[in-house]
ZAGUMAR-968237 format. One record per residue (C-alpha): y, x, z. Coordinates in steps of 0.02 Angstrom, whole numbers, padded with zeros to 5 digits. Layout:
// residues N
   north    east      up
       Y       X       Z
...
END
This chain:
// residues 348
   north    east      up
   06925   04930   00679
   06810   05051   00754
   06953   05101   00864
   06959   04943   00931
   06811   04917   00976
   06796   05076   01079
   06968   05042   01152
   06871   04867   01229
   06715   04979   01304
   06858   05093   01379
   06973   04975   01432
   06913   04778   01427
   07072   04636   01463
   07040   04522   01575
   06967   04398   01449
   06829   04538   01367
   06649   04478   01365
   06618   04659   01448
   06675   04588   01606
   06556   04466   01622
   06361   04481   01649
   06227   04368   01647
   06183   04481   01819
   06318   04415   01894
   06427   04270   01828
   06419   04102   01901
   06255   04041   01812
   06146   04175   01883
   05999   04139   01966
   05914   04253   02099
   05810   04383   02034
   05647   04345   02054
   05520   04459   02112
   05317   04396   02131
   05260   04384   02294
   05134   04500   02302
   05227   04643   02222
   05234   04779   02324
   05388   04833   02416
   05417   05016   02430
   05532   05097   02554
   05696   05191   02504
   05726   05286   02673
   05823   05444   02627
   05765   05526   02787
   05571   05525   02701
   05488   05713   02657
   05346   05724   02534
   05180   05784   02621
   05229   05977   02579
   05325   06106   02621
   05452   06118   02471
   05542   06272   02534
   05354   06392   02507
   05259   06285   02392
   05106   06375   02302
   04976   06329   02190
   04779   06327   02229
   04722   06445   02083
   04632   06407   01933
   04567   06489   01777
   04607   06435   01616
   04468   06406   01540
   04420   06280   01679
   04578   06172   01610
   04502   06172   01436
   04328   06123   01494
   04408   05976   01589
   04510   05920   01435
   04379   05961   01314
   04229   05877   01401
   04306   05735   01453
   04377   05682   01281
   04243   05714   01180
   04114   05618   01325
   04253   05465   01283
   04207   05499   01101
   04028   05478   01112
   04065   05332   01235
   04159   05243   01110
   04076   05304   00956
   03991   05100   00972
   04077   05001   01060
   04126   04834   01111
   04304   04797   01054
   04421   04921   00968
   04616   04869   00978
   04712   04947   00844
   04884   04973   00907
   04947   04989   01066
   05118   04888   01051
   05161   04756   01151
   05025   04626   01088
   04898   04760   01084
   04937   04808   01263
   04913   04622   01332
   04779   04595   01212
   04686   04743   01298
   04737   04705   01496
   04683   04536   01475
   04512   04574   01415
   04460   04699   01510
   04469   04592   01646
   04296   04568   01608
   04223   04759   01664
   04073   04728   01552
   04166   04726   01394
   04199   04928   01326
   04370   04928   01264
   04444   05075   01138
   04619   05060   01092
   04680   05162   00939
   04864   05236   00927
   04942   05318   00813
   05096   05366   00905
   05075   05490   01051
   05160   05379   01156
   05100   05213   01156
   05188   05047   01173
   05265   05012   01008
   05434   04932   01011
   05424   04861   01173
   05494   05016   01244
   05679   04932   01225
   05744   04777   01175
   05839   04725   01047
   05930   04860   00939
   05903   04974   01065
   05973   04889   01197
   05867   04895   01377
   05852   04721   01410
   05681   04622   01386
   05712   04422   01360
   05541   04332   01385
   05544   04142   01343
   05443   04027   01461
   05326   03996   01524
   05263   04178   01487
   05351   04240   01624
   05204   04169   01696
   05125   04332   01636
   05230   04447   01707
   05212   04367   01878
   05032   04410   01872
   05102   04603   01822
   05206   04593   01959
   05358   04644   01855
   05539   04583   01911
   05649   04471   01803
   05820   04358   01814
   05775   04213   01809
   05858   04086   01672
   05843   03879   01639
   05721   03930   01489
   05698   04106   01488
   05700   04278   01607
   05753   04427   01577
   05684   04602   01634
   05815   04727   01675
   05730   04888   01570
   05585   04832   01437
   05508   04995   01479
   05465   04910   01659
   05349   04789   01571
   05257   04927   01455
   05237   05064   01599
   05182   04926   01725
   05051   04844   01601
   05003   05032   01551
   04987   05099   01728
   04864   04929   01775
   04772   04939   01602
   04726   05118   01617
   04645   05133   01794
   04517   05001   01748
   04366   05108   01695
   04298   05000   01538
   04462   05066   01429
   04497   05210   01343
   04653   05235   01232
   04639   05365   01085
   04811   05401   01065
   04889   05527   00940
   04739   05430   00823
   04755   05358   00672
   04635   05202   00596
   04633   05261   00428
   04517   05130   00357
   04396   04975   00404
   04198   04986   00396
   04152   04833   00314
   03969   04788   00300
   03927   04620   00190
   04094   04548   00203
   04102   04594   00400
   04209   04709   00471
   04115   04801   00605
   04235   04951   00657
   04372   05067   00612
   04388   05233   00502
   04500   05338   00633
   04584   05522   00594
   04725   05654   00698
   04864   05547   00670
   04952   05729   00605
   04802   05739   00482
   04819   05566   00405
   04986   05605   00396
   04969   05752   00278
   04834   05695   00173
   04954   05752   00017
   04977   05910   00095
   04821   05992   00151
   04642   06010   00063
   04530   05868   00091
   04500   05820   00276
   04353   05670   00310
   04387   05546   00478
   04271   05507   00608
   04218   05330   00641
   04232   05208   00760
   04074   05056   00748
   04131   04897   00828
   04067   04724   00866
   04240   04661   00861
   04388   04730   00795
   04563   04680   00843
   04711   04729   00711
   04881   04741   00815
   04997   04853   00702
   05139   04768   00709
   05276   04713   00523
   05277   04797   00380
   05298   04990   00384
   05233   05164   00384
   05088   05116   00492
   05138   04924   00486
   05001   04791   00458
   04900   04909   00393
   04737   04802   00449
   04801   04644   00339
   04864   04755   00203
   04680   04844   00195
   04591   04688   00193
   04716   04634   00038
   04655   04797  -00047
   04505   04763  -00029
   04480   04576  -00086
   04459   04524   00081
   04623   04403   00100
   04688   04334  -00082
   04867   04372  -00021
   04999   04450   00105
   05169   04368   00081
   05251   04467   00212
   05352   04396   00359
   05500   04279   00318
   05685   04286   00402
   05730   04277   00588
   05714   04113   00667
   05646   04142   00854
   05608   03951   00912
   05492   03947   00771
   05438   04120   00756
   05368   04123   00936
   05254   03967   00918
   05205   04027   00730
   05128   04178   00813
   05028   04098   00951
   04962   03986   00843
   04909   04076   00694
   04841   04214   00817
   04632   04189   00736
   04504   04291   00669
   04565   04309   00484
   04395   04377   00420
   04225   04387   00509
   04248   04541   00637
   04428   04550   00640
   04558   04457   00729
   04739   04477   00697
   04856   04488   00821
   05069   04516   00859
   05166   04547   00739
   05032   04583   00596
   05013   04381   00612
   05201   04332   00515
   05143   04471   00364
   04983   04385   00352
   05024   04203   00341
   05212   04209   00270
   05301   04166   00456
   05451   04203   00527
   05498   04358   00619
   05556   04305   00789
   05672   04456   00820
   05701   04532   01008
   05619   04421   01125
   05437   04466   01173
   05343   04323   01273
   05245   04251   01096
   05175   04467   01081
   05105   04442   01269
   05031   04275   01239
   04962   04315   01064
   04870   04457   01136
   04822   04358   01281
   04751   04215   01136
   04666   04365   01029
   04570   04423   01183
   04482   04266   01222
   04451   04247   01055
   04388   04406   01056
   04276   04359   01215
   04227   04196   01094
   04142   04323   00967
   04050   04431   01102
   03985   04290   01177
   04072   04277   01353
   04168   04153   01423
   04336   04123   01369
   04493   04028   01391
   04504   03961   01211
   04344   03851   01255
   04429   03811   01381
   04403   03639   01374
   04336   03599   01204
   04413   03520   01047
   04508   03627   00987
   04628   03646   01158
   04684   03793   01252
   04709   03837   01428
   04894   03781   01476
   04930   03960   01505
   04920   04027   01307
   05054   03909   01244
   05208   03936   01216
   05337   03773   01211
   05495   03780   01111
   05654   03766   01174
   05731   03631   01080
   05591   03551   01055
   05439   03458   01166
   05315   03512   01054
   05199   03660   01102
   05112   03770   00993
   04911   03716   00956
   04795   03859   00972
END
């Protein structure tokens, strides 16, 4: 058997399904790529602004590198010692969660990682494959990233997930009210009269050794609104919900229930809220909370969710948001997600 199926990656008949793409059979639509996207030039006859051939370095001492890394770190610390909004987990929910409100430069944004690269699963797509599949209209989304797709009837498709989760990082980043702690752990919640008003954070390499090393206390991390983002069950998986289980916050955590992605997608959008005063629940996190089903590899219900927890988040600071949008219980047109066999939409 496994013979076989290498003999069809080596050498695919006529009638293999390797032969085929969705880039290029008959039912292909033009890629589509948003108008104001930049274009950048591919001329082979450009030089970089430097002579390659005698290239030096202006000098520096090292000490002066340490300062710079030193300083500005801990200055971020103290920054975000009390702040505005602390995103736990930087995956893809986490990531939109955080563009989308920092649209708003008056809101001070940490986000809290544990991995040192941030990002999450949305790195690749499904079982490790490249390809991102985002179900409309969230593609809506990425034409305000400015991110190519193929475009399908009811779907598009980016050529390399990692396009979405570098471009949203690069944008994210520059904008001066965020800061992302990654390589940092949120060990624990700080909960104050049934509120939760921050995080517990630690070295993600310390937390991880707890059982190894002698004991080693965390730093905190006050906020007025936290937003919990860590994804399914798993090492560092919904720890957020699972903490407030432990601590007789939520009455239970049924975990998420099997793959079904029409479903799944809508689940998540909807049931994106603040579970407990404080703390708003977001991604992934959202099917282990309240028993839904995991949606598998498409991504456009992660994007939205995050898009939903950040005006809610705005909601609880105060500030105008799109969940207000126009009272009774509605939401703007832009954080719902319709299913495909189905005319029904998902309610915020």
């Amino acid at each position: 058997m496994a013979s076989t199926i290498a003999s069809s990656f080596l050498c695919p008949s006529k009638t293999s399904p390797f032969n085929k793409s969705s880039f290029h059979a008959t039912t292909h639509k033009t890629v589509r790529l948003p108008s104001h996207a930049p274009r950048v030039s591919m001329s082979a006859t450009s030089a970089p602004p430097y002579d390659l051939g005698s290239f030096s370095f202006e000098p520096i001492k090292e000490s002066i590198v340490s300062r710079e890394m030193t300083r500005r770190y801990m200055t971020d610390m103290v920054t975000h010692a009390d702040t505005d909004v602390v995103i736990v987990g930087a995956g893809c929910a986490g990531l939109s969660c955080a563009y989308e409100l920092s649209k708003n430069p008056s809101v001070k944004i940490a986000i809290v990682e544990q991995s040192v690269s941030p990002g999450g699963g949305a790195w690749l797509g499904g079982q490790l494959f490249s390809a991102m599949v985002v179900r409309k209209p969230a593609h809506l989304f990425l034409d305000e990233l400015g991110i190519e797709y193929d475009e399908q009837d009811t779907y598009v498709v980016i050529k390399h997930a990692a396009l979405f989760t570098s471009t949203i990082m690069s944008k994210l980043l520059a904008r001066p009210n965020v800061k992302l702690f990654n390589a940092v752990a949120a060990e624990d919640l700080i909960v104050k009269d049934g509120r939760v008003g921050g995080v517990v954070t630690n070295w993600a390499l310390v937390s991880l050794n707890h059982n190894t090393q002698s004991c080693m206390d965390p730093n905190m991390m006050e906020a007025k609104v936290v937003v919990s983002s860590c994804g399914h069950d798993g090492p560092f998986g919904a720890s957020g919900v699972k903490r407030l289980k432990s601590i007789g916050l939520i009455e239970s955590l049924p975990g998420m229930k099997a793959l079904d992605m029409n479903s799944a997608e809508d689940a998540m959008v909807r049931l994106t809220r603040e579970v407990v005063p404080g703390m708003i629940v977001t991604g992934m996190e959202v099917a282990e909370i309240d028993g839904a089903p995991r949606m598998g590899p498409t991504f456009g219900a992660m994007m939205i969710s995050g898009q939903k927890a950040a005006h809610l988040a705005l909601r609880s600071l105060g500030l105008p948001n799109a969940v207000d949008y126009v009272g009774n219980n509605s939401i703007h047109p832009e954080l719902v997600l319709a299913a495909v066999d189905s005319a029904e939409t998902a309610d915020a």
